[in-house]
C-alpha positions in Angstrom: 11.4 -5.5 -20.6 14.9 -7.0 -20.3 15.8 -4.4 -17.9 12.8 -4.8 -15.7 13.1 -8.6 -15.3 16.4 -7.4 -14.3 15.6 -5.4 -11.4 13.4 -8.1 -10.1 15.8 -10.4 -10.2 18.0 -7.8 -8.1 15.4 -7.2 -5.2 13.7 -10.4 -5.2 16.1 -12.2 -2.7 15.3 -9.8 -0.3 12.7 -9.7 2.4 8.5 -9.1 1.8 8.9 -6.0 3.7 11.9 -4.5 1.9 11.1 -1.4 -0.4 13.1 -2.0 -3.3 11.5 -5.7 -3.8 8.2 -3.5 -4.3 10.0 -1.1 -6.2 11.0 -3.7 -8.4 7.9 -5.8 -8.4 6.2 -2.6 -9.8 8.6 -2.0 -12.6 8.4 -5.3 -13.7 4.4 -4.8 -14.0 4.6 -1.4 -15.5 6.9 -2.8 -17.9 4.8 -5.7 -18.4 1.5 -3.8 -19.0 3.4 -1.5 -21.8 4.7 -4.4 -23.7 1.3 -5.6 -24.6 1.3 -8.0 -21.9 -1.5 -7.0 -19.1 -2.5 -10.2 -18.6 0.8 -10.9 -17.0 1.1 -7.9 -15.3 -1.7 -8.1 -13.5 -0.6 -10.4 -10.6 2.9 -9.0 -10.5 1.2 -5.3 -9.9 -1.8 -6.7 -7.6 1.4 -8.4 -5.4 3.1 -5.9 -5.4 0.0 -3.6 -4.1 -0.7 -6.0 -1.4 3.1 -5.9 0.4 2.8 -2.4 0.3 -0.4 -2.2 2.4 0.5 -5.0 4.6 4.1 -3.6 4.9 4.9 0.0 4.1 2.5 2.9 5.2 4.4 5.0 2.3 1.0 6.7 1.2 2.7 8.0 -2.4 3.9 4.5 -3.1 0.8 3.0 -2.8 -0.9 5.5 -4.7 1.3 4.6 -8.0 1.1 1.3 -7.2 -2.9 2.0 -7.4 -2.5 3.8 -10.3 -0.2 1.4 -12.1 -2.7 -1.5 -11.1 -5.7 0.6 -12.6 -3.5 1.1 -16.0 -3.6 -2.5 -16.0 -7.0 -3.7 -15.0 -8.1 -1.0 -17.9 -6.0 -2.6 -20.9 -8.0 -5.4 -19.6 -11.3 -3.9 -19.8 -12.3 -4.5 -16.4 -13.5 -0.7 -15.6 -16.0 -1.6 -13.0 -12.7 -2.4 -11.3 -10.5 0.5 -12.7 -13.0 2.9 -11.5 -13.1 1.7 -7.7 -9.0 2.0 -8.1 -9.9 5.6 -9.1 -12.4 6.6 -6.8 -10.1 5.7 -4.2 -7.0 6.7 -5.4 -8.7 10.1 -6.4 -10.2 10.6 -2.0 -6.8 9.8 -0.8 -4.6 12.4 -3.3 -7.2 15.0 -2.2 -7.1 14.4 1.2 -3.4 14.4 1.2 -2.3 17.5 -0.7 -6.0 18.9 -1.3 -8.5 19.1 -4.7 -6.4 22.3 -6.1 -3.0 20.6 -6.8 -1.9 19.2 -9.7 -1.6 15.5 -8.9 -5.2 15.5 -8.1 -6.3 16.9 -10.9 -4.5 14.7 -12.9 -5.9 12.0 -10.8 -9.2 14.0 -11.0 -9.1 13.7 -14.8 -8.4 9.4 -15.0 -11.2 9.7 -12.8 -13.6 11.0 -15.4 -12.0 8.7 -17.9 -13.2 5.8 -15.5 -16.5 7.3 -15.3 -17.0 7.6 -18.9 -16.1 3.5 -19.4 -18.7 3.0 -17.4 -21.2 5.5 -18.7 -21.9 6.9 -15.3 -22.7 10.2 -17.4 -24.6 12.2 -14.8 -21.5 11.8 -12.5 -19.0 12.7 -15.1 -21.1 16.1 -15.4 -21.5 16.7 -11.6 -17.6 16.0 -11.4 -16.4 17.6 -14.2 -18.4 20.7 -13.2 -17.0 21.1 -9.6 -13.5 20.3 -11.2 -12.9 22.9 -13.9 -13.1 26.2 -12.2 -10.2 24.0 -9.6 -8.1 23.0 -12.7 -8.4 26.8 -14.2 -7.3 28.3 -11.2 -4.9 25.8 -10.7 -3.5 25.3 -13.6 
């Protein structure tokens, strides 16, 4: 945690629009969120989501961001929430690098995870059925 304050404190001089104060705004959240403290990750990580889509049109750095904000908003139990992260998240992965590579499976399977939180089961089957034969072929 030490060493993510750390690189905070390095970026966070610099301008709204610069990378690396992102970079470091979501390393202090991820850090945040795995020491047991979600609570106060969860503005640092929503910030740092919002420069990046006002600021940087880096697709791949706002999908972790997304992700890491999701991680979040799920240690806090708010799935309704996690599961709109994931829906979108899950659309922009596929339509970026298509439904048979690996990221979006992976992304495919948090996706189900989200679904299953908020016992959207009929969904989770329809998904999970038109996913498999992907991931076996796939993977």
């Amino acid at each position: 945690l030490a060493l993510a304050w750390a690189c905070w404190k390095t970026y966070a001089g610099r301008s709204e629009a610069d990378k690396f104060r992102c970079s470091g705004m979501n390393v202090l959240g991820g850090a945040l969120r795995s020491n047991g403290r979600p609570e106060e990750a969860l503005p640092v990580l929503e910030a740092c989501l919002a420069l990046l889509r006002r600021y940087q049109r880096d697709g791949d750095n706002i999908l972790a961001a997304q992700s890491n904000l999701a991680g979040c908003l799920n240690a806090l139990g708010r799935h309704d929430e996690v599961l709109v992260l994931m829906r979108e998240t899950y659309a922009r992965w596929v339509s970026k690098l298509g439904v048979s590579h690996e990221e979006s499976i992976r992304i495919g399977c948090n996706l189900v995870l989200s679904l299953n939180k908020v016992e959207l089961w009929d969904e989770t089957k329809s998904f999970t059925r038109d996913q498999l034969p992907v991931a076996r072929r796939t993977l």
